[in-house]
N, C-alpha and C positions, 0 to 999 in steps of 0.2 A: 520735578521741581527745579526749578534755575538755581545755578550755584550764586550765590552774592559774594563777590571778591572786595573785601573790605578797602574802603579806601587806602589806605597808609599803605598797604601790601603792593595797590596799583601804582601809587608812587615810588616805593621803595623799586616796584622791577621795572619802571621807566627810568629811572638814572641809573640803573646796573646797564641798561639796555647803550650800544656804542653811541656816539654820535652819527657816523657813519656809515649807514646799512648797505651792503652788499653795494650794487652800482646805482641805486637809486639818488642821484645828488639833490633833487629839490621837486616838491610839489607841490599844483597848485587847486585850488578848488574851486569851481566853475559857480557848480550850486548846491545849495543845502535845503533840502526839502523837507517838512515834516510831514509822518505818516499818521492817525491817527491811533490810539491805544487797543480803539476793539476792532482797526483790521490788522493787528500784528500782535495779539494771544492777551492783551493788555497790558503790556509795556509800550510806553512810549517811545517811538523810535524816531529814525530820521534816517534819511537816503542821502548821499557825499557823492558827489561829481564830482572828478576834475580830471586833469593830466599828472603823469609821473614823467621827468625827464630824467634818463637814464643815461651811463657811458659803461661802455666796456674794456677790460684790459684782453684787445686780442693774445696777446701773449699765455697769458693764464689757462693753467688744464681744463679748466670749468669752462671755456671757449673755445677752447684749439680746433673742437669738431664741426664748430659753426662754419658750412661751407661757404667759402669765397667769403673771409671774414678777413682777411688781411688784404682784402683788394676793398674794404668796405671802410677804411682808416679815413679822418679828419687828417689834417696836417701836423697835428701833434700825435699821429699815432693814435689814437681813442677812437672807436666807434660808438656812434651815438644814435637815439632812437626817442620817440613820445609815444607813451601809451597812455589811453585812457582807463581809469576805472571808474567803478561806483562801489561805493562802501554801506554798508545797509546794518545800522549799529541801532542798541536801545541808548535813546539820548543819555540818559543815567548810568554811567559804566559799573556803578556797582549792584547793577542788574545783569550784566554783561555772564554769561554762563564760562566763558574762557576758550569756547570751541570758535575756528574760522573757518566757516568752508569756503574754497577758494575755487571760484567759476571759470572755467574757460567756454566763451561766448561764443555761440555756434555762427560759423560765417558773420562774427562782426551784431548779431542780433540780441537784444537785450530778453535778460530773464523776466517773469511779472514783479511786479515791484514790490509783493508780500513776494519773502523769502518763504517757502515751503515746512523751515524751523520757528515759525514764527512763536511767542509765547513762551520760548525758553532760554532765552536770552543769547541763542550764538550770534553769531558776528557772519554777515555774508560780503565775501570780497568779488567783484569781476572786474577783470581786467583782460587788455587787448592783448593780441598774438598775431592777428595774420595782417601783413602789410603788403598783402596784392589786391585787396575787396577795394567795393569802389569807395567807401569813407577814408580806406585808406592811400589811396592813391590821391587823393584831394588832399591840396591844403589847407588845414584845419587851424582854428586858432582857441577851439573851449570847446568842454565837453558840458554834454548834459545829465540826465537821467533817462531821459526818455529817445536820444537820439543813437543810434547805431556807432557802437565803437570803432574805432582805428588805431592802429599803429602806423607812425613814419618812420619807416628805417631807411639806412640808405640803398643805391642803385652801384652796385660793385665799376669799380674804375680800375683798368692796368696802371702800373708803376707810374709813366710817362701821364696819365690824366685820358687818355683816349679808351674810347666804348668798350666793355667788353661784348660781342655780338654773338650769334648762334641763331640756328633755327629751331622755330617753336611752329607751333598748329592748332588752330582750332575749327569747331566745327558746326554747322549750321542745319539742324534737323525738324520736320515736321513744320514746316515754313512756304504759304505760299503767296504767289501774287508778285506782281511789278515794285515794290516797295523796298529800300536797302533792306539789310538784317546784318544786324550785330552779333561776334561772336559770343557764345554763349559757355560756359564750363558749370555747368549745376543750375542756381539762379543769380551769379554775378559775370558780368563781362571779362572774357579773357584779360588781364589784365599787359600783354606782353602787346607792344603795335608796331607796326612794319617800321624798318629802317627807311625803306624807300615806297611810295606810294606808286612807283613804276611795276607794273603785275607783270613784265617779261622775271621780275627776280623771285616772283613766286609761281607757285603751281596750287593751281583749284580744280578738285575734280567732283564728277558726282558719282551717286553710288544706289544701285536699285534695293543691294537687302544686304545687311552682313548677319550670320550666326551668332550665336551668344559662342561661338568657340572661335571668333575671329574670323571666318571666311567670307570674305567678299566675291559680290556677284554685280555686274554689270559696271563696271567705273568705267568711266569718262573723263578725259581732259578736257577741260574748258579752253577753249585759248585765248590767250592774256588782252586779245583785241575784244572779246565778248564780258569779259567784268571792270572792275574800277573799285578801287578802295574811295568808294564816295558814298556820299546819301542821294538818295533818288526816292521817288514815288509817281503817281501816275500825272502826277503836274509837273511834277521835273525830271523827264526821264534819262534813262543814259542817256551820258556816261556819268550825270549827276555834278551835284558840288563835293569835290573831292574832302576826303574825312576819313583817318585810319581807323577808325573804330567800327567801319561799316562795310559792308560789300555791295555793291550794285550789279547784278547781272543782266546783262541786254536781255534780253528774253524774261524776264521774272526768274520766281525762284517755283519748281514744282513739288509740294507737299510729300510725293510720295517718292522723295528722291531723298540724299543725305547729300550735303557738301561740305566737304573737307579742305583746308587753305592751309599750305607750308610756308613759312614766309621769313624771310630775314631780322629780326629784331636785335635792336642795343640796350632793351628794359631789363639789364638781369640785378634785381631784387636779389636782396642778401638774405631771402627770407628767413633762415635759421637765428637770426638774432630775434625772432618774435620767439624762441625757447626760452632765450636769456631773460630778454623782459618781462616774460609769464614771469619764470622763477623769482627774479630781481623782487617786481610789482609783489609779491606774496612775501616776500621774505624782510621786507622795509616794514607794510603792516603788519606782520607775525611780530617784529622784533623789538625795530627803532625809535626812539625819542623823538626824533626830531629830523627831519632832513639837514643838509648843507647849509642851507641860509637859513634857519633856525625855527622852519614852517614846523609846529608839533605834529605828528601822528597823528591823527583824530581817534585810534583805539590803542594808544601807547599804555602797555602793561596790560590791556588785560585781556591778551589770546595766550595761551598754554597749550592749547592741540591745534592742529591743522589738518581737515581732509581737500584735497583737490578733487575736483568733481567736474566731468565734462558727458555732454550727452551725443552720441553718435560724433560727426565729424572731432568735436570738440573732445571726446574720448580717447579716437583716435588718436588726438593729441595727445592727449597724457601716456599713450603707451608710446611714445615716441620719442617724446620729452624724456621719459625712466627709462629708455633706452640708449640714448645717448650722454647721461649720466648727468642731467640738468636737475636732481633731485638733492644737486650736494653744491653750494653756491660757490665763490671766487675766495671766499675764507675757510671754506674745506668742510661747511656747516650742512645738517641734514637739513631740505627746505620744510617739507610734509610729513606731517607722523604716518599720511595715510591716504592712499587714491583711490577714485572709483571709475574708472572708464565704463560707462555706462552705457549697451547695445554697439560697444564697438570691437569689432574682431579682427581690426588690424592697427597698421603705427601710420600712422599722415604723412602724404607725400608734400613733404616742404623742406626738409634741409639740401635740396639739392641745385643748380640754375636751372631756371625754365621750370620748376615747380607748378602744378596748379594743384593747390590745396583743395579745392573747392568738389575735385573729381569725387563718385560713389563709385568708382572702380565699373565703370562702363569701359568699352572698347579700348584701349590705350590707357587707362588711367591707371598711373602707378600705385603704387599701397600698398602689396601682397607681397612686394620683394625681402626676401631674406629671413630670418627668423621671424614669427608670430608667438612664439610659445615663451614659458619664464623659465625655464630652466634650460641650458645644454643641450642642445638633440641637432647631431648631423643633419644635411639634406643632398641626399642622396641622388634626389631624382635632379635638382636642380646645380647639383657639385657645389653646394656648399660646406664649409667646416662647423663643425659640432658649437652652437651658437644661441643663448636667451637673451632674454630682453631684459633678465636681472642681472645680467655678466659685469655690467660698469656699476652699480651702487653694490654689489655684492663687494666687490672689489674693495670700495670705499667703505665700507660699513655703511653706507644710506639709503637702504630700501624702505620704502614704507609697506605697511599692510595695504593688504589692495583685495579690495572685493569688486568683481565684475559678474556682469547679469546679462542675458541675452534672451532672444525670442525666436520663434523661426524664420521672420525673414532677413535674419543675421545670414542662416545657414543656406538657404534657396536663393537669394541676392547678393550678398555683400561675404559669398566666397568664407567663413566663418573653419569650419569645420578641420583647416589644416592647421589651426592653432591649438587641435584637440589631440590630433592621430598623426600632426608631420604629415610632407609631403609623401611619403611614401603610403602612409596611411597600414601599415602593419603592426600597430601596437598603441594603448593610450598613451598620451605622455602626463605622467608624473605631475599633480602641484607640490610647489614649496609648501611650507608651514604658514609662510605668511600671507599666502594668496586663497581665498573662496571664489569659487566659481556656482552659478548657480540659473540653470538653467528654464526660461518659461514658456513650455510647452506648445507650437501652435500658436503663437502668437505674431502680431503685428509687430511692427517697428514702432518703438518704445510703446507697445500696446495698443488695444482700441480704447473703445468708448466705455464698455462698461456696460451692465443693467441686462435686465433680462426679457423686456420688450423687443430688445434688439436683434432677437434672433427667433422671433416668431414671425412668420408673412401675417400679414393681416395689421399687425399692431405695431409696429415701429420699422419695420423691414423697409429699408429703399428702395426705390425700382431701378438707380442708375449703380454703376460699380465706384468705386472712389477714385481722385485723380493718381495719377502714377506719379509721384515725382519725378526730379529730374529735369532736364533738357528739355521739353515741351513733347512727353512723354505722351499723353492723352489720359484716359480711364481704363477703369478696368472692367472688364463684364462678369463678376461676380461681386454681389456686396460687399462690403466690407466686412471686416473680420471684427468683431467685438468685444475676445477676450483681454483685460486690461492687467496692464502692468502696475496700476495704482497701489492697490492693497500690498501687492507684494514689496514695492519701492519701499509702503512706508514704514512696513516691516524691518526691512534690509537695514534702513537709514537709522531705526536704533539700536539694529545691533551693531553696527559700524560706527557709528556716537561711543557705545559703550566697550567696544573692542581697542577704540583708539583711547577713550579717555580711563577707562577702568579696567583693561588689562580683560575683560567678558569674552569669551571665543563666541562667536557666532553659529550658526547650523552649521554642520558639516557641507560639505560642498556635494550639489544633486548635480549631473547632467548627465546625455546617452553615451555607454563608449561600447565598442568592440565589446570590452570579456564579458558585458550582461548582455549581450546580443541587442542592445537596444540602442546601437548607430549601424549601418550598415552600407553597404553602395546604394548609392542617389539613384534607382531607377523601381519603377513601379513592382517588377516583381519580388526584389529584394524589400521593399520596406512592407508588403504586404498591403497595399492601399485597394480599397474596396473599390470594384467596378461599378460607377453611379449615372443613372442615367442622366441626370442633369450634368454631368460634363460632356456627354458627345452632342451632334458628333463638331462642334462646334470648338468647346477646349480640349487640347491632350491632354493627356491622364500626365502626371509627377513623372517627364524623362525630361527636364529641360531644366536642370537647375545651371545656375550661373558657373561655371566652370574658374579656376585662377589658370588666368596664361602667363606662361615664360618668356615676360620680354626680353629682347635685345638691346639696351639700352644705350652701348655703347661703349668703348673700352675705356673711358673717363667715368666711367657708371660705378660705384662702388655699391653694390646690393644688399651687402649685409650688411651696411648701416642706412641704407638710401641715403646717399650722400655721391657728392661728386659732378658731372655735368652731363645730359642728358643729351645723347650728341647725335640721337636716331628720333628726328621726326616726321613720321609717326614711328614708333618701333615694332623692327618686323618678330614675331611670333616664334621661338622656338619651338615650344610643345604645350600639351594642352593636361592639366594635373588631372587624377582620379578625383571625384569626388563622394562626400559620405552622407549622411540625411537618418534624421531618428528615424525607427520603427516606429509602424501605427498600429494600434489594435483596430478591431472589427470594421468602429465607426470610419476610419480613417484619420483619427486622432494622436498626435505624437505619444510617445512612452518616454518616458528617463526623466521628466521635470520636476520641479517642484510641487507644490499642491498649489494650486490652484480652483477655487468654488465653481468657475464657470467652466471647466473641464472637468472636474468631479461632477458635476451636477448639468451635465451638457444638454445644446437641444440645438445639435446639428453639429455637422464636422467644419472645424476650425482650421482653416490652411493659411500659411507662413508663406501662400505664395496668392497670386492671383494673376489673369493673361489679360494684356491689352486688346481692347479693342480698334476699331475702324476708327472708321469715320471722319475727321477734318485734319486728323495727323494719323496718318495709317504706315507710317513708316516700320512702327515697332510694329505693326498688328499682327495678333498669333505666338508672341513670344513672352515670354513674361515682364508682367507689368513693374519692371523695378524691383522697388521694398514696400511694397504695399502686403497687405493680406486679403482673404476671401473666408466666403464660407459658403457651405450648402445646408440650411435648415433640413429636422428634421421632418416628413409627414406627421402629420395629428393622430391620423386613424390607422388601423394596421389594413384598412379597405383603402385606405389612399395612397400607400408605399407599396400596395402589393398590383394596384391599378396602374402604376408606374413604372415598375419593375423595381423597386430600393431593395436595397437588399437589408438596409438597415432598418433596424425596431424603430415602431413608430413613440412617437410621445406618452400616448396611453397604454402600449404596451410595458413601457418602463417606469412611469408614474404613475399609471392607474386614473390618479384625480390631481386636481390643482393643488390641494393641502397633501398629497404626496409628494408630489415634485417640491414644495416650501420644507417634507421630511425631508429629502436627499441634499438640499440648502444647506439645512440646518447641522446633517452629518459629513458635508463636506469641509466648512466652516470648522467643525469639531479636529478632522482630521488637519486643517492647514493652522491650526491655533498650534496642537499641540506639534506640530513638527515648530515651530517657530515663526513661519511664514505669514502669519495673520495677525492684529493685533484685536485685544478684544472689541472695542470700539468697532473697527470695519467690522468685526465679525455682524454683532450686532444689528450694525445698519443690513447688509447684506442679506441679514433672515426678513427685514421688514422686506426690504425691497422686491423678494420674492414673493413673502406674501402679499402685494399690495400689487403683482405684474397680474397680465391676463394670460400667462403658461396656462391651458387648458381650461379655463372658461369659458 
């Protein structure tokens, strides 16, 4: 039930509350949308656009780490910045529950417009952070509800007012034909452009394959006479109308090739002030009255807890932000009672120049440097000094509780597993008190789809693999993977509600480590993965997980905060770290996770990885497909897995009949209710859904 905060009470704590909050001076509101009662739990709500214009005191401890912040100063010393948010409040604040969770917007993309807490009155805050996307690189004069957020910060200047310059790189893959092509970092435009559009001052080369451990095979120099920072296509060909944002290659560009461009730039983005803003923007609505020129709060007096909440990239962020001690504002004040980085296993590469936030930790892409873990623990392999991610609010007294949750293409893709066992990988490391960790077996990046159609051929199975994200990645050649993160999340989200606001501990923290033998070395004979004939001879078997490398970033590089200037483009490769992977029993299914219905009650093996295919971008083809997942259904009959060679039980071997398989539903369900993982409700639905699937019909 929603707590009702009596009027006079939300009065009384809006004029306790300062006049002026943290650096937020003044905001404004764009649009005020209402949302209907019965799509947001029946309370009546309303959606708040606007801008927050903020200033910062570079001087202040709560900013000193913001790199290249004092070459980032106005003429009065202030740095300044506009972030957008959206405020998603019940119109009636004495419906208002007291809770704010506070969004960080993946690459700049807005969440669905029903917050996910709908019906209980909290309060959803988003607000901007990265100001190198492209809404943020435009200049913007109103925000919306429905339009892609931005942050403007400033472009760092030397003392005298002249550029500060460096080289930056990006890369151009899975691209063919006569046609320019834009540099690309994830799905947004590099956002750094040549200082000179003279290609003798840069260097592009191309490239036939690199390894997932950084080896390159075949590169080439292009010479500066054969491209052109211009747009072309087969009506205007080289050398094109000249344009930094684009490359033109006399010859086209060939699909099964990669190109890579080093190039002179003066865009160095102060990006670390989108930490402050995050904070600022959360801690003006957590707190204040009223901004500088006398604009009220739209939720003045009535938040009392705060979780921050980012998903993937956006996750990243928040361990990065509680890393560098943005958790405690410019008045020494805790921001969040409580974070949840959600499927992300490392800190975002963005307080450093030449940043590109946008990177999944592909070839060169920073992220992985320097501690990953919350507590203390040397790094040995890498010579660093004994270092967590809690070391700056431990310091301050302002850590929040923080629960974080992962799946397995955390641990096969995005390098996860040395914030579990250190780079040396000879011991678990330790959580704090205040930290859950909780792991979901097998699964996709922030889960599939769900449902149990999904994993029978015949009845809901697809015939193509899913796209790979990323760079123009391609698909994958095995289905997609369909164990979902949903049940669990919405599990998570009230024990995390009731841990921040009523002092409730949560499950104990599940995931694989070392001493239960159930993490191991990343290669097929160590995790015990079943020989299946459906992966030859076409895909290899589990020896190809995503490896973290040891850049070289340059002696301006500080790593253990990632901070500092990035002064090696591309950065050459020290070494290449061990890496660790759950054990799988028989099926080939992970061990160490939570409960999960659709791994209790399986019908086919569930992989946290899956391999690219051919076909129109064959660059990647053979290696793993990103962060995507896969799976291999199980045979029906035990004459159909033994006419194959599986070695796995077929469906009737294990369920017998259709109202068997709906019994092991119905017992796994049992078993994820009472560890905490389930809420009745999912349960419920869960058992229909099985009964009502064609599993063995």
């Amino acid at each position: 039930m929603p707590r009702c905060i009596p009027r006079a009470a939300i009065v009384a704590l809006a004029l306790a509350a300062p006049l002026a909050q943290a650096r937020v001076t003044r905001i404004v509101i764009d649009e005020t949308r209402p949302l209907p009662a019965a799509a947001s739990g029946g309370i009546a709500t309303e959606q708040i656009a606007g801008r927050a214009f903020g200033e910062l005191d570079p001087g202040s401890p709560a900013n000193s780490l913001i790199n290249d912040v004092l070459l980032a100063r106005d003429p009065d010393g202030k740095v300044r910045y506009v972030a957008t948010f959206v405020l998603t409040k019940p119109v009636d604040l004495a419906r208002a529950s007291g809770m704010l969770w506070h969004e960080v917007p993946n690459r700049g993309l807005r969440r669905p417009n029903v917050p996910a807490e709908r019906g209980n009155g909290d309060i959803d805050l988003t607000s901007a952070w990265q100001g190198d996307n492209a809404g943020a690189t435009a200049v913007r004069a109103t925000a919306a509800v429905e339009q892609p957020h931005w942050l403007q910060l400033p472009i760092a200047r030397q003392a005298d007012g002249s550029p500060v310059t460096g080289e930056v790189f990006g890369r151009i893959v899975n691209r063919a034909g006569p046609g320019s092509q834009p540099l690309i970092v994830q799905t947004n435009p590099v956002p750094y452009k040549p200082s000179s559009l003279d290609t003798r001052r840069s260097r592009l080369v191309s490239r036939v394959a690199e390894s997932t451990r950084g080896e390159v095979i075949g590169e080439t120099v292009i010479p500066p006479t054969d491209w052109a920072w211009a747009r072309c296509d087969a009506s205007q060909p080289f050398p094109g109308t000249p344009d930094p944002t684009q490359i033109c290659l006399k010859n086209g560009f060939d699909a099964s090739r990669l190109y890579q461009v080093v190039f002179p730039s003066a865009d160095a983005y102060a990006l670390g002030v989108g930490f402050a803003a995050w904070r600022d923007v959360g801690m003006f609505f957590k707190t204040a009255r009223a901004d500088d020129t006398g604009t009220p709060n739209p939720v003045a007096g009535a938040v009392t807890h705060s979780i921050g909440r980012g998903v993937s990239q956006s996750g990243n962020f928040l361990r990065g932000w509680l890393h560098l001690g943005f958790n405690r504002d410019e008045a020494g004040r805790q921001v969040h009672d409580g974070l949840w980085p959600i499927i992300a296993g490392r800190r975002i590469a963005l307080n450093f120049r030449w940043a590109q936030p946008d990177g999944v930790l592909e070839l060169y892409q920073a992220g992985s440097e320097g501690p990953q873990w919350w507590l203390p623990h040397p790094d040995p392999v890498r010579g660093g000094a004994a270092a967590g991610l809690l070391d700056r609010c431990t310091a301050t007294r302002t850590c929040p509780k923080v629960i974080e949750h992962f799946g397995a293409a955390e641990v096969w893709a995005l390098k996860l597993t040395p914030e579990w066992v250190g780079t040396e990988g000879r011991t678990d490391l330790p959580l704090p008190p205040n930290v859950r960790r909780y792991y979901i077996a097998a699964s996709n990046h922030g889960g599939g789809a769900g449902g149990f159609d999904t994993s029978v051929p015949g009845a809901a199975l697809p015939t193509t693999g899913p796209v790979c994200p990323g760079n123009n990645y391609g698909t994958g050649v095995l289905p997609a993977n369909p164990v979902p993160h949903t049940e669990t999340v919405n599990a998570l989200r009230v024990h995390f509600r009731n841990w921040v606001m009523k002092g409730v501990e949560p499950p104990p923290s599940q995931w694989p480590r070392l001493a239960n033998g159930t993490l191991v070395p990343a290669h097929k004979t160590a995790l015990g993965f079943p020989t299946l004939p459906q992966l030859r001879p076409t895909i290899p078997e589990p020896d190809f997980i995503m490896p973290v490398l040891d850049y070289d970033w340059g002696p301006q590089f500080n790593a253990a905060d990632g901070s500092g200037v990035a002064g090696h483009a591309p950065p050459p490769i020290r070494q290449v770290l061990p890496m660790y992977a759950p054990k799988v029993d028989a099926d080939g299914n992970e061990l160490g996770g939570v409960p999960v219905v659709l791994l209790d009650a399986p019908l086919g093996t569930y992989l946290g990885w899956n391999i690219t295919a051919g076909g129109a971008r064959p660059f990647h083809q053979g290696q793993i497909c990103n962060y995507v997942g896969g799976m291999v259904p199980f045979a029906k009959t035990r004459a159909e897995r033994q006419g194959s060679g599986d070695p796995r039980l077929s469906l009737e071997e294990r369920y017998r009949s259709h109202e068997g398989y709906v019994a092991a539903v119905r017992k796994a369900t049992e078993r994820a209710l009472n560890a905490g993982f389930l809420l009745p409700e999912d349960a419920e639905r869960l058992v229909r859904e099985a009964d009502a699937s064609r599993v063995l019909r």
